[in-house]
N, C-alpha and C positions, 0 to 999 in steps of 0.2 A: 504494500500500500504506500503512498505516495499523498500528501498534500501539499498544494500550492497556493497560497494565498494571494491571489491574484483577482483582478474585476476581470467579468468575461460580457459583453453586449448580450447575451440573453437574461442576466439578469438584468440588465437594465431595461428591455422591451418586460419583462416580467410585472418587474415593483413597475413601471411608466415613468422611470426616470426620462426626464426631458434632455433629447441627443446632445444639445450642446453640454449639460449638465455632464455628462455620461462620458463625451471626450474630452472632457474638461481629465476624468477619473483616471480616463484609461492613456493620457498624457503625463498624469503624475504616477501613472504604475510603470509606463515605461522608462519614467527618468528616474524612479527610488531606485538606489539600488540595491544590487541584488545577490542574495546571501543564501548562502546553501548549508544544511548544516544536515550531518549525518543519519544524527539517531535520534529518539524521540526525548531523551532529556534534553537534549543539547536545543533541538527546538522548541521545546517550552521556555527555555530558560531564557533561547533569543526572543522569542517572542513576547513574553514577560518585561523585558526592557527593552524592545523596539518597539510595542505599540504596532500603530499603524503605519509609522515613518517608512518602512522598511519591506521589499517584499521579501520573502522566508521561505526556501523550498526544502520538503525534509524528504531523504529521502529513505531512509529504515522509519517504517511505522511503528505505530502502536502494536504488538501482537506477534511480529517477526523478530526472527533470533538476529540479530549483529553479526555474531559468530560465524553463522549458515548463510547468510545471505548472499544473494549473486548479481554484481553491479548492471545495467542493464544500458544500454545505448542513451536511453533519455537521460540517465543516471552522468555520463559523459558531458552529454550535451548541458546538462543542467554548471556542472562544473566549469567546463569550457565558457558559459557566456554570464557566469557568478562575478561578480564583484570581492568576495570573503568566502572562501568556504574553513567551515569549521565542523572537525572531526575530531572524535575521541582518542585515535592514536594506543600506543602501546599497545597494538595489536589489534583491538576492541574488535572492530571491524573490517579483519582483514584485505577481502574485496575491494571496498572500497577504497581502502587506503593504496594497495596495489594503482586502482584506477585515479585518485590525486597524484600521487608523485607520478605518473604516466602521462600527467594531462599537461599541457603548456598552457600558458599565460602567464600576465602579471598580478593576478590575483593574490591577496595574500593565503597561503595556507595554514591555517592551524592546528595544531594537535591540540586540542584544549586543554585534556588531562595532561597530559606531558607537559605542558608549560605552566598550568594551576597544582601541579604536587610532581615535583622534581625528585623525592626519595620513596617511591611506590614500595607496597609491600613487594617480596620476589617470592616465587614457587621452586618450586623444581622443575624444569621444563621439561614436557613429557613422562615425568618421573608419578608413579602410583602410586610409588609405596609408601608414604606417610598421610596421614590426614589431614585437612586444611589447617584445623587449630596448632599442629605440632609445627610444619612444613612452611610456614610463615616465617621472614624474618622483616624489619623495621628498623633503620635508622634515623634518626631525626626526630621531631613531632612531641617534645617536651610538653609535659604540663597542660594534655589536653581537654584532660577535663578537671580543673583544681577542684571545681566546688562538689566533686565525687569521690574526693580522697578518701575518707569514709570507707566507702560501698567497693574502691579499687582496692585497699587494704586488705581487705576482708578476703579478697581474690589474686591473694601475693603469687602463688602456685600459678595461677593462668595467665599473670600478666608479669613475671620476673624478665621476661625476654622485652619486654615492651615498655621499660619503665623511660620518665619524659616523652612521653606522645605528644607528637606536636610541637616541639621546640619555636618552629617560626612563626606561632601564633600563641606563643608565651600570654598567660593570664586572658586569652579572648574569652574563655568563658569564665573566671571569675567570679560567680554570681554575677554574673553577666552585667558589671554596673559599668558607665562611661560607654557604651555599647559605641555610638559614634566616634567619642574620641580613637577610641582601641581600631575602627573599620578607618580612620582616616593614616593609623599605622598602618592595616590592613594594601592601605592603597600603596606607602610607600616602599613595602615588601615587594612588590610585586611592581617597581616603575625600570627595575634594571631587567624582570623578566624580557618585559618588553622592547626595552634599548637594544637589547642583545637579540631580540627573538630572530632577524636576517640572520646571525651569525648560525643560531641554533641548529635552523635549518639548512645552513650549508656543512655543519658538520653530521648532518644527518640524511646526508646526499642519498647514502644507501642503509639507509635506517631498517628499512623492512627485504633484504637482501640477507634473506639466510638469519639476519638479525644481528649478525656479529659486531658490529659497532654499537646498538644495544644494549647487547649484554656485558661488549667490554665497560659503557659509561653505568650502567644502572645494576650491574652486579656479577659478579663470578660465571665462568661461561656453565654451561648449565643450570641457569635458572632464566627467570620470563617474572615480568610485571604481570603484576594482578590490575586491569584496565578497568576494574568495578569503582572506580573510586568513587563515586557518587553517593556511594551507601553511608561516607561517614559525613553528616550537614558541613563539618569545618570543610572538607574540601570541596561539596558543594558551592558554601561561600567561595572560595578561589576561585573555580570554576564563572563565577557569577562575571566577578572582579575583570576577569581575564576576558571576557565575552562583552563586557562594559566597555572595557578601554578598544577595544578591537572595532565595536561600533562607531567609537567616537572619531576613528580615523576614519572610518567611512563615510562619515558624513557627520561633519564637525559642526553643523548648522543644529544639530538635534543633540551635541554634545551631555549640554545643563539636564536635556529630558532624560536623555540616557542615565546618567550620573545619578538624579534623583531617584527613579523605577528602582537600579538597583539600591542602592542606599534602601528605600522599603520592602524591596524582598529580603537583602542581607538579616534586617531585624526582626522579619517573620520567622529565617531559617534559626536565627539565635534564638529564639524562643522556642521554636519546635526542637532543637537539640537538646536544648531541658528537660521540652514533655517528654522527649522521647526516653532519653536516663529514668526518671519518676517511674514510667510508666513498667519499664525492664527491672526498677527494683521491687516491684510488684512481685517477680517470680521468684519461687523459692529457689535460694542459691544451687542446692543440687541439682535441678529443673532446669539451669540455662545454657541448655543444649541443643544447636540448632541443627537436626540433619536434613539436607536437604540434594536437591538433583546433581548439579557439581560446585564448583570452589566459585562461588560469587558473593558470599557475603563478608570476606573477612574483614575487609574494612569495615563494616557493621559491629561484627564481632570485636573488634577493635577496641571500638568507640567508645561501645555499651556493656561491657563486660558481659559478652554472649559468647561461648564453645560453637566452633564450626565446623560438622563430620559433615561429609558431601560423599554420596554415590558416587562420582567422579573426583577422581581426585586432579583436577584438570580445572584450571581457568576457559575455557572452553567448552562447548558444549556435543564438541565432534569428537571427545574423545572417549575409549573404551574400557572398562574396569577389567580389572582381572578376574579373574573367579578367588583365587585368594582373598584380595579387598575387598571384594564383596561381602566375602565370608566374615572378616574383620570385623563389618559394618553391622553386618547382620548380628556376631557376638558382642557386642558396642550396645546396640540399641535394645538387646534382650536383657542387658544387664543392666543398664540404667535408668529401668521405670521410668519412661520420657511417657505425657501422656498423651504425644501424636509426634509426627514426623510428618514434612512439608514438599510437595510438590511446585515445583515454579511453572509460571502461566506459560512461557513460550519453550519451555524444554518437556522430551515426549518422559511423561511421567512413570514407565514399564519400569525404572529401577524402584524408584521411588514403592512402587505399589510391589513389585516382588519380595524387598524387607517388611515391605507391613504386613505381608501374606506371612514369611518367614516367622515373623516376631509375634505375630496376633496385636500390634499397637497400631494405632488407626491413624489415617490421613487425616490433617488439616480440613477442613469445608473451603477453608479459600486460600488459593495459592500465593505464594512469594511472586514480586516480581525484580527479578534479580537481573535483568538482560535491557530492563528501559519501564516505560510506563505501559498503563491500563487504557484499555479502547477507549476512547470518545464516550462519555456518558457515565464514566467507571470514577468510582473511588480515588481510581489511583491513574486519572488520565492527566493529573497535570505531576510535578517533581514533589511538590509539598505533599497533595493527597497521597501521591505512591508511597513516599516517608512515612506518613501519619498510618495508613493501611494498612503495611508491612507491619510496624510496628505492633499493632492493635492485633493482625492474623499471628505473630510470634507470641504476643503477651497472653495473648487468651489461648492457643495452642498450646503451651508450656504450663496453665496454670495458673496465672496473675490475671489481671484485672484492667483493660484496659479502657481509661475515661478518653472517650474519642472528644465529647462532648465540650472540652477544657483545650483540645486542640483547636476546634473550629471556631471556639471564641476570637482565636486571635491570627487564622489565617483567613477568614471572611472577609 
């Protein structure tokens, strides 16, 4: 699936907009320009701070894997006569990323993640045989959630490898006081990303080649970034930051709008990174165990003091379990009195549902979405809802309690 936000002349003979009116419309769509951006957070979140300034073409939907997908000639052409295009990177979206660096122009190209969280977690690439929670490693990221010292204490054994999370967002959450001051540090963290971001890209000529320049900059050669970054709100916020300022070169007339939109999404996602902790400590400590299709939440797991066993032990979703790790998995969840285990919305759920036949513990009623957001009309079809959702389908899948109704107070 494919949206384009564009005026087309039959809506306008529809509503009876009046023709000069209507080429008045379809004169300012062909001079906005025009911004293509991969996957379906990346286009809420452009869409979220462009408004209407900007036309937006996204080209992985709501409901398709990233992982799976296969770039298509429009997909090309869309790139080809883009203005910005902005993609996930670190893999996320192989495909298409093949087909950016393939494509000519002078468009600028973005890796977002790669340039909003420069110390990703690493996996083992291609490698099955530990589990997500163990097979994690983290540099960087001090101090990322203070005002949970508490609740991270308590959980020394699951987070010893992890301790300063978040270093370059020192005291952002705080009790989250000064919230602007701390986003106007926020900016100046990230104003050499961007000075530099020409260079980045030329030292990443052949970045998705085999990967070897990759894996020499971002970790020991066998291993692979984990490209879910979105699952922990701090690097959301980045991500925001990083997709603001990239606007703003594009059209520096809508600068101040841009600037503001994010600055009030920034303070929605700083509050839902609270509800979200609150609502996770809800579940009873031995209970926070998330198993799920493959290795997509660890940044989640991260964040919020959550265990992450995955079917796959694979950042991907094209990869194959052994029958060994299977078995692991299946001895894992028979021992841990978990009171469901979770299928994700665009991965095929047959591992998922053969441990819970194995185990006799039952599936979730609502899926994870661990690959992008929810269809049009869904819970989780913008970045905040999919946060708030997930959140709520782990909390009450595990056991706690979760008050949706305290989130929507303050993302309405």
């Amino acid at each position: 699936m494919k949206r384009s936000f564009r005026l087309f002349t039959a809506l306008a003979i529809l509503s009876g907009v009046s023709p000069l009116l209507f080429n008045n419309q379809a004169a300012h769509s062909q001079t906005s320009p025009q911004v293509v951006a991969s996957y379906s957070v990346l286009c809420d979140l452009t869409q979220q701070i462009a408004q209407d300034t900007l036309d937006v073409t996204c080209l992985i939907g709501a409901g398709d894997d990233p992982h799976l997908y296969s770039a298509t000639p429009s997909d090309r052409r869309a790139i080809e006569s883009a203005d910005l295009v902005l993609y996930g990177g670190y893999n996320f979206e192989p495909d298409i990323i093949q087909m950016v660096e393939a494509t000519d122009g002078d468009a600028p190209k973005i890796a977002v993640s790669e340039v909003a969280v420069t110390e990703p977690l690493l996996g083992a690439a291609h490698d099955h045989g530990s589990h997500a929670g163990e097979h994690h490693e983290k540099d960087g990221h001090d101090d990322h959630h203070d005002e949970h010292d508490d609740h991270h204490d308590e959980h020394d054994d699951h987070h010893d490898e992890h301790d300063d999370h978040h270093d370059e967002h020192d005291d952002h959450h705080d009790e989250h006081d000064d919230h602007h001051d701390e986003h106007d540090d926020h900016h100046d963290e990230h104003d050499d990303h961007h000075d530099e971001h020409d260079d980045h890209h030329d030292e990443h000529d052949d970045h998705h080649d085999e990967h070897d320049d990759h894996h020499d900059e971002h970790g020991e050669e066998g291993t692979e970034p984990d490209p879910h970054v979105w699952h922990d709100v701090e690097n959301g916020i980045a991500m925001v930051t990083v997709i603001q300022e990239q606007l703003s070169e594009i059209s520096p007339d809508n600068a101040d709008l841009y600037e503001a939109n994010a600055e009030s999404l920034i303070a929605q996602l700083t509050q839902l990174d609270t509800w979200i902790q609150q609502q996770i400590d809800t579940v009873p400590e031995s209970q926070r165990v998330l198993v799920t299709g493959h290795d997509a939440l660890g940044y989640y797991g991260e964040a919020y003091g959550i265990r992450i066993e995955s079917a796959l032990e694979s950042f991907s979703t094209e990869a194959r379990p052994s029958a060994a790790d299977l078995r692991e998995l299946i001895d894992l969840v028979e021992d841990s009195g978990l009171p469901s285990i979770f299928v994700e919305a665009t991965s095929n759920p047959g591992l998922i549902e053969a441990v819970s036949r194995q185990t006799d513990i039952g599936i979730s009623e609502e899926p994870i979405y661990a690959d992008g957001l929810g269809e049009a009309g869904t819970s989780a079809a913008t970045y905040k809802g999919m946060l708030m959702t997930n959140t709520c389908t782990i909390v009450n899948g595990l056991g706690g309690s979760c008050n949706e109704s305290a989130a929507q107070a303050f993302l309405d």
